[in-house]
SEFI-659053 format. One line per field, with one value per residue (C-alpha): x, y, z; residue in three letters; residue number from 1. Coordinates in nm, 4 decimals. Layout:
<atoms>
c1: X, ...
c2: Y, ...
c3: Z, ...
rest: ala, ...
nr: NUM, ...
</atoms>
This chain:
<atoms>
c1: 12.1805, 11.8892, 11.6571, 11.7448, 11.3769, 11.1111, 11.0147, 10.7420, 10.4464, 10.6241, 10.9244, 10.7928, 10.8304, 10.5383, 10.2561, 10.0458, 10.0751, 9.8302, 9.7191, 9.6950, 9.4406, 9.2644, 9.2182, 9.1025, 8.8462, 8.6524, 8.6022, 8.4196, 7.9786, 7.8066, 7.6377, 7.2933, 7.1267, 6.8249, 6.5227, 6.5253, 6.8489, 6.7457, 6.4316, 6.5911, 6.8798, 6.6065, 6.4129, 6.1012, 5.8397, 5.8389, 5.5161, 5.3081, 5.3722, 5.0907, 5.3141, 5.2925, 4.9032, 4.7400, 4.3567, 4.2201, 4.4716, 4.2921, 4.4026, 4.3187, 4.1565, 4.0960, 3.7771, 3.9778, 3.6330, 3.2781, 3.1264, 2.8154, 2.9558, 3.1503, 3.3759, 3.8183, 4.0219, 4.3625, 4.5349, 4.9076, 5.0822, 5.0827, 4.7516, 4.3957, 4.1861, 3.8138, 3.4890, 3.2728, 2.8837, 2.7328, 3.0323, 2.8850, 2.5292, 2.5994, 2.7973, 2.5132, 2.7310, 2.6559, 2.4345, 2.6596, 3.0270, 3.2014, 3.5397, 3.7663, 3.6360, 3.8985, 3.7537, 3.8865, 3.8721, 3.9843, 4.1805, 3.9592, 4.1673, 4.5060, 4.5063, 4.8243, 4.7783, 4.5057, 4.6524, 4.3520, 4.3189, 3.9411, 3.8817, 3.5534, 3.4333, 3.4731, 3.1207, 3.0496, 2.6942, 2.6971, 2.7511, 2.4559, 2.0937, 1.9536, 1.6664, 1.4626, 1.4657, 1.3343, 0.9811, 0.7580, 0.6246, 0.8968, 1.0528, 1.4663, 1.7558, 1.9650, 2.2934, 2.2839, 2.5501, 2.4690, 2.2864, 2.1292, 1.9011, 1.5846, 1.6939, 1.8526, 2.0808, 2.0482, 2.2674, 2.0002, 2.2419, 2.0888, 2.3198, 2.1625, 2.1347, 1.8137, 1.6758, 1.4887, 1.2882, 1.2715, 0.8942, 0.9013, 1.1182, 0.9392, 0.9067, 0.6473, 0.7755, 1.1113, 1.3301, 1.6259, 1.7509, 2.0162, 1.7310, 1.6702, 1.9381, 2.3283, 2.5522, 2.5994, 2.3021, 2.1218, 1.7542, 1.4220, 1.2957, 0.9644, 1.0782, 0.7730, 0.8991, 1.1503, 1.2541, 1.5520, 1.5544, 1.6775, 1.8589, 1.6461, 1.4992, 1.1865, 1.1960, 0.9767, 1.0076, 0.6216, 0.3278, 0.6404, 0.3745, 0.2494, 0.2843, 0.4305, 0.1689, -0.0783, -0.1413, -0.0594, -0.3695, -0.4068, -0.4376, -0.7350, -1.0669, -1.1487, -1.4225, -1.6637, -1.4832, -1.7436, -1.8433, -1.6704, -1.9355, -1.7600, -1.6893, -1.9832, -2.2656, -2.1526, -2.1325, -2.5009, -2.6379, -2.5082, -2.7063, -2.9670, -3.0108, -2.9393, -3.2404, -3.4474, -3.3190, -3.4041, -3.7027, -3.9919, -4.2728, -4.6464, -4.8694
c2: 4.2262, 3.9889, 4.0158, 3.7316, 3.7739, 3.5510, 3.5680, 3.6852, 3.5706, 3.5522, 3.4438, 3.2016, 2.8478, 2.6263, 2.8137, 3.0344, 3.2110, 3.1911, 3.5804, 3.4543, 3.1813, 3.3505, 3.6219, 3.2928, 3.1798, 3.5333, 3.5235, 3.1876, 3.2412, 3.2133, 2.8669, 2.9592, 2.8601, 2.6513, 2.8329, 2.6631, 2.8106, 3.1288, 3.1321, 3.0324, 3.3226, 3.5814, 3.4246, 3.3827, 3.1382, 2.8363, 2.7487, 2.4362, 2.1221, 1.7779, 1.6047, 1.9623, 1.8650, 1.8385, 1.7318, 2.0362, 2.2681, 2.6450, 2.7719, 2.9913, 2.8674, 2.9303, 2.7096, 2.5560, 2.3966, 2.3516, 1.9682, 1.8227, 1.6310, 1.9304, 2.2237, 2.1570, 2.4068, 2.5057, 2.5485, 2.6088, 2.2536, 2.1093, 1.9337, 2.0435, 1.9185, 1.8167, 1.9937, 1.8010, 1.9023, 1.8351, 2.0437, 2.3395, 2.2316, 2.2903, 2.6210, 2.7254, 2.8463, 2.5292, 2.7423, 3.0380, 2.9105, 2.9926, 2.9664, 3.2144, 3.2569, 3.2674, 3.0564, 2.9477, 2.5304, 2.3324, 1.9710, 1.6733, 1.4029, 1.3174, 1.0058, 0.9874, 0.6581, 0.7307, 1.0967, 1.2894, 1.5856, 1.5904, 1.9358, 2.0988, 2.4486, 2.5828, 2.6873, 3.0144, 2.8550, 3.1028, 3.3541, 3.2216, 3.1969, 2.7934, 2.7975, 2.6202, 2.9512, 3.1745, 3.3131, 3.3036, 3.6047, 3.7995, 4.1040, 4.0651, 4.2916, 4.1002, 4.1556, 4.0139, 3.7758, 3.6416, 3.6614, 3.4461, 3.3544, 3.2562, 3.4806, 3.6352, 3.4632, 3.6752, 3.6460, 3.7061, 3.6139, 3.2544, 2.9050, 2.8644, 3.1792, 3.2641, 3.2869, 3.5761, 3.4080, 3.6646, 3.6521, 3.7788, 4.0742, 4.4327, 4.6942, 4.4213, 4.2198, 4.1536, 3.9225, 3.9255, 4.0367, 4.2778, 4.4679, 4.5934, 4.4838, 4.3967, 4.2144, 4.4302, 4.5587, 4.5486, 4.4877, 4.4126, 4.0403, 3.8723, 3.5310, 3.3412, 2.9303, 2.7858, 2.4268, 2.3253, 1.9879, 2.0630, 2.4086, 2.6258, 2.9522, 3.1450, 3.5207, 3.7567, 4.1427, 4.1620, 4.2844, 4.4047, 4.4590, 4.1264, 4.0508, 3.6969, 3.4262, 3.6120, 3.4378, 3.7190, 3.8134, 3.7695, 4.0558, 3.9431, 3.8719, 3.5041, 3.3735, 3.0670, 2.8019, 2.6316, 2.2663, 2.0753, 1.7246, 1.4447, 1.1950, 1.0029, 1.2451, 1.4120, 1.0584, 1.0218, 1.3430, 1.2938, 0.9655, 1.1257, 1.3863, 1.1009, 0.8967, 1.1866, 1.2674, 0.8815, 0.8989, 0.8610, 1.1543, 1.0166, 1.1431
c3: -2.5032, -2.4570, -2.1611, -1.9117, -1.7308, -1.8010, -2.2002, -2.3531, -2.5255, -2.8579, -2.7552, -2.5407, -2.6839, -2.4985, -2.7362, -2.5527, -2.2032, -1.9506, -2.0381, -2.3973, -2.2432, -2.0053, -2.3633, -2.5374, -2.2706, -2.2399, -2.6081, -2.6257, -2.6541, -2.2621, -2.2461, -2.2074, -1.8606, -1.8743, -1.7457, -1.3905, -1.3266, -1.5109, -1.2769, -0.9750, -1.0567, -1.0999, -0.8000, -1.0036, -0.9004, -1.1330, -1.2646, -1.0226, -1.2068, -1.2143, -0.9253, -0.7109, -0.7443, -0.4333, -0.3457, -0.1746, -0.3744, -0.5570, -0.8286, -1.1123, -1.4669, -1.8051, -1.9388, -2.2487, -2.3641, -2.2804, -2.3747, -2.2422, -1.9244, -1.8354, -1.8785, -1.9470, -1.7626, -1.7922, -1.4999, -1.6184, -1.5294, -1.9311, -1.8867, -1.8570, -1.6028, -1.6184, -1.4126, -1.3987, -1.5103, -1.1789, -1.0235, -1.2588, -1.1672, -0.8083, -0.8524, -1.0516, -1.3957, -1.5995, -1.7913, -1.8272, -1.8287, -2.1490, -2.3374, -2.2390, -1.8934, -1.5541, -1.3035, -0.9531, -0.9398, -0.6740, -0.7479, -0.6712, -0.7602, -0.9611, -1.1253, -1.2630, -1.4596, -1.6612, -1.7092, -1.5658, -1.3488, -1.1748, -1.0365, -0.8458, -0.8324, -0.4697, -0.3372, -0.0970, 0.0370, 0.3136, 0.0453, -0.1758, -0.1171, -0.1183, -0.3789, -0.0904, 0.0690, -0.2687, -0.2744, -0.5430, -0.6737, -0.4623, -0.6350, -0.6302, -0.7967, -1.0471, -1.2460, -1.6176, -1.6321, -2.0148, -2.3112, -2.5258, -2.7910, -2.5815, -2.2632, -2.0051, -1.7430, -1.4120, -1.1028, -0.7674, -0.5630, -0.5312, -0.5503, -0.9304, -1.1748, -1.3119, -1.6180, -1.7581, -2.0661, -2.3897, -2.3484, -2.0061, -2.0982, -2.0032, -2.3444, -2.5962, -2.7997, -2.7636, -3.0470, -2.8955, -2.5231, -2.6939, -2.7824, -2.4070, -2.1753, -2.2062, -1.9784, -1.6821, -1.6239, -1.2817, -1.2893, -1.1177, -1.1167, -1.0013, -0.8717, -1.0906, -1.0056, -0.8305, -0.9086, -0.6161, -0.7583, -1.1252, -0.9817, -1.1883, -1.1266, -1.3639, -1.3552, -1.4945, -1.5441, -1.5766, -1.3236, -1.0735, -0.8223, -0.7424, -0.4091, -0.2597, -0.2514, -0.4826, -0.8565, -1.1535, -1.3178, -1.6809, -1.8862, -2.0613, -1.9537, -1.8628, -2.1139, -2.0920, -2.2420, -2.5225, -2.4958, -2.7688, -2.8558, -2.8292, -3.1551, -3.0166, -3.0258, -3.3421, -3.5481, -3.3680, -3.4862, -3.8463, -3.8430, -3.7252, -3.9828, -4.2487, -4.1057, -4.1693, -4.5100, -4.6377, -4.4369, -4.7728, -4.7648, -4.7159, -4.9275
rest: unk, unk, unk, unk, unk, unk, unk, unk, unk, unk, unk, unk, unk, unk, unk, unk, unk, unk, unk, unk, unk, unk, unk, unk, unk, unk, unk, unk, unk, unk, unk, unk, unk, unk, unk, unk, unk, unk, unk, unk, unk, unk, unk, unk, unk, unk, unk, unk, unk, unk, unk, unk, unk, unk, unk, unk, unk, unk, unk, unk, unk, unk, unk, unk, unk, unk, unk, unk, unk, unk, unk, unk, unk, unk, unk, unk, unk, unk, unk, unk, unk, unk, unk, unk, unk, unk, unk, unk, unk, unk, unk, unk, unk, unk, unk, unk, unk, unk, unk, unk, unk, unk, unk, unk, unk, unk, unk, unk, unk, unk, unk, unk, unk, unk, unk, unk, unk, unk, unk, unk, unk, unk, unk, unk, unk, unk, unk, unk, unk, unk, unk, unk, unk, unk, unk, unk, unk, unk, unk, unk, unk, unk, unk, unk, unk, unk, unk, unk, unk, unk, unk, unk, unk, unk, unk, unk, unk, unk, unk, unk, unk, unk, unk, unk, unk, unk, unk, unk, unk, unk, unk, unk, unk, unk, unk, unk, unk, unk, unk, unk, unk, unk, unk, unk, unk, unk, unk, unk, unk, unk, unk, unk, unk, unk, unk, unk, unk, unk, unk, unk, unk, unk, unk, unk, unk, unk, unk, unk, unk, unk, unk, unk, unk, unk, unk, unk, unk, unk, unk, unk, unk, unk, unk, unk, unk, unk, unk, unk, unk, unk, unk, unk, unk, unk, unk, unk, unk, unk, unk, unk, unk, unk, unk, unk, unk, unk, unk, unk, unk, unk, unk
nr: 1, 2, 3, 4, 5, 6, 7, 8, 9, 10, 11, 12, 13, 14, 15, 16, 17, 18, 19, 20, 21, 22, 23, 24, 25, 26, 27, 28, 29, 30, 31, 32, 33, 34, 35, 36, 37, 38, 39, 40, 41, 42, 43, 44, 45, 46, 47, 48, 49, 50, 51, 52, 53, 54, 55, 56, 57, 58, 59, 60, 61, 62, 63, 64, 65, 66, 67, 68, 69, 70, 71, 72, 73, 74, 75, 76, 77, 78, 79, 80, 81, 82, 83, 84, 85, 86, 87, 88, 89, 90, 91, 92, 93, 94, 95, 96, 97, 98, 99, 100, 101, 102, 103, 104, 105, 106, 107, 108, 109, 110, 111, 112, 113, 114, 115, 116, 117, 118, 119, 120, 121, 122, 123, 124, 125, 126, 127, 128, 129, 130, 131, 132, 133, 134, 135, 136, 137, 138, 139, 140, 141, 142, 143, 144, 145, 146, 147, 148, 149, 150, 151, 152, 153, 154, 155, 156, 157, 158, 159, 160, 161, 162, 163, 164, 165, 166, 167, 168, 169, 170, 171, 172, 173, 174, 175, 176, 177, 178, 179, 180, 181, 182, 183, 184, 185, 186, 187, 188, 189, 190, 191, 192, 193, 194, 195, 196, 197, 198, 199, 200, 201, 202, 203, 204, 205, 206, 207, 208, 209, 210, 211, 212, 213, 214, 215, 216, 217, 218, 219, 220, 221, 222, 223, 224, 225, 226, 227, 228, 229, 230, 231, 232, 233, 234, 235, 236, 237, 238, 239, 240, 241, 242, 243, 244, 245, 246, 247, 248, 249, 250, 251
</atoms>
């Protein structure tokens, strides 16, 4: 005797039941999710885009590249922008800014035609002594900040670093400033010249004890410069002695 209920899957003659479907459906690959929805799902932050660009807006920066008019950050949103080399000038790293280096920029200017981002490099003047207000001769503690070939670049805590010339170095002769300091360290300075209109600073490890307004003395002792002739009176005097050469004898 046959069943009168409701037949089953097999004997069921419209194909498959809805179990049999709903089976089917659960077995089909997840469509992956794009990573908005991903993000959104997760609640992650998505990363700042160039239209969520605003003047005024800080953010973080890796210098990309260093050229001679200025210094290419990445700041996450596809495109780098440009510093500009007076922005470095005024912030006082256009000496010591390097690849690789995180740097906080703020956005100047979007210009979305010509597919440029112009950013600055926020300045803490309170934070920073002007160079109109450095002393010469005064004695200041410094952190190295870089090395290079001809020097030392020294953070005084000034709007420009300073730089700390190999042949001002304390310990002789120096050939490189490997040889007696590495980035990090915190030293003594003598302030020698201060130049506020092309933002740079002189120091000096040498003669420590001078005091502010006093001239270093030299080392050696001052001799009597000699009196060079002049072209004149030495062509004269070799005429002179020729005159007296051709000059005949009497007898």
């Amino acid at each position: 005797m046959q069943n009168e209920g409701n037949p089953t899957a097999e004997q069921s003659p419209a194909g498959p039941t809805v179990e049999a479907a709903v089976m089917a459906d659960t077995q089909r690959e997840p469509v992956p999710e794009s990573a908005g929805e991903a993000d959104a799902r997760e609640g992650v932050a998505k990363h700042p885009t160039v239209e969520d660009l605003k003047p005024g807006m800080r953010l973080k920066g890796k210098v990309r590249n260093v050229v001679e008019f200025g210094a290419f950050v990445d700041i996450g949103v596809g495109r780098d922008g440009l510093v500009h080399i007076s922005s470095l000038k005024r912030a006082g790293v256009d000496q010591t800014v390097k690849v690789g280096d995180v740097i906080e920029v703020s956005v100047r200017r979007i210009d979305a035609d010509e597919n440029r981002i112009s950013l600055t490099i926020p300045l803490a003047e309170d934070s920073k002594t002007s160079l109109r207000d450095l002393r010469p001769n005064s004695v200041v503690t410094g952190r190295v900040i870089r090395l290079v070939d001809f020097g030392a670049f020294v953070d005084i805590g000034a709007q420009s670093d300073g730089l700390l010339h190999v042949s001002q170095m304390a310990g002789g002769y120096v050939s490189h400033p490997s040889q007696v300091l590495k980035v990090g360290d915190e030293i003594q300075v003598r302030i020698s010249e201060v130049d506020p209109r092309k933002r740079r600073i002189s120091l000096t490890m040498r003669e420590l004890d001078v005091k502010e307004g006093q001239e270093p003395s030299s080392s050696e002792e001052t001799k009597p410069e000699e009196r060079v002739p002049t072209a004149f009176e030495v062509a004269f005097e070799r005429a002179r002695v020729s005159s007296r050469r051709r000059r005949p004898r009497r007898p």
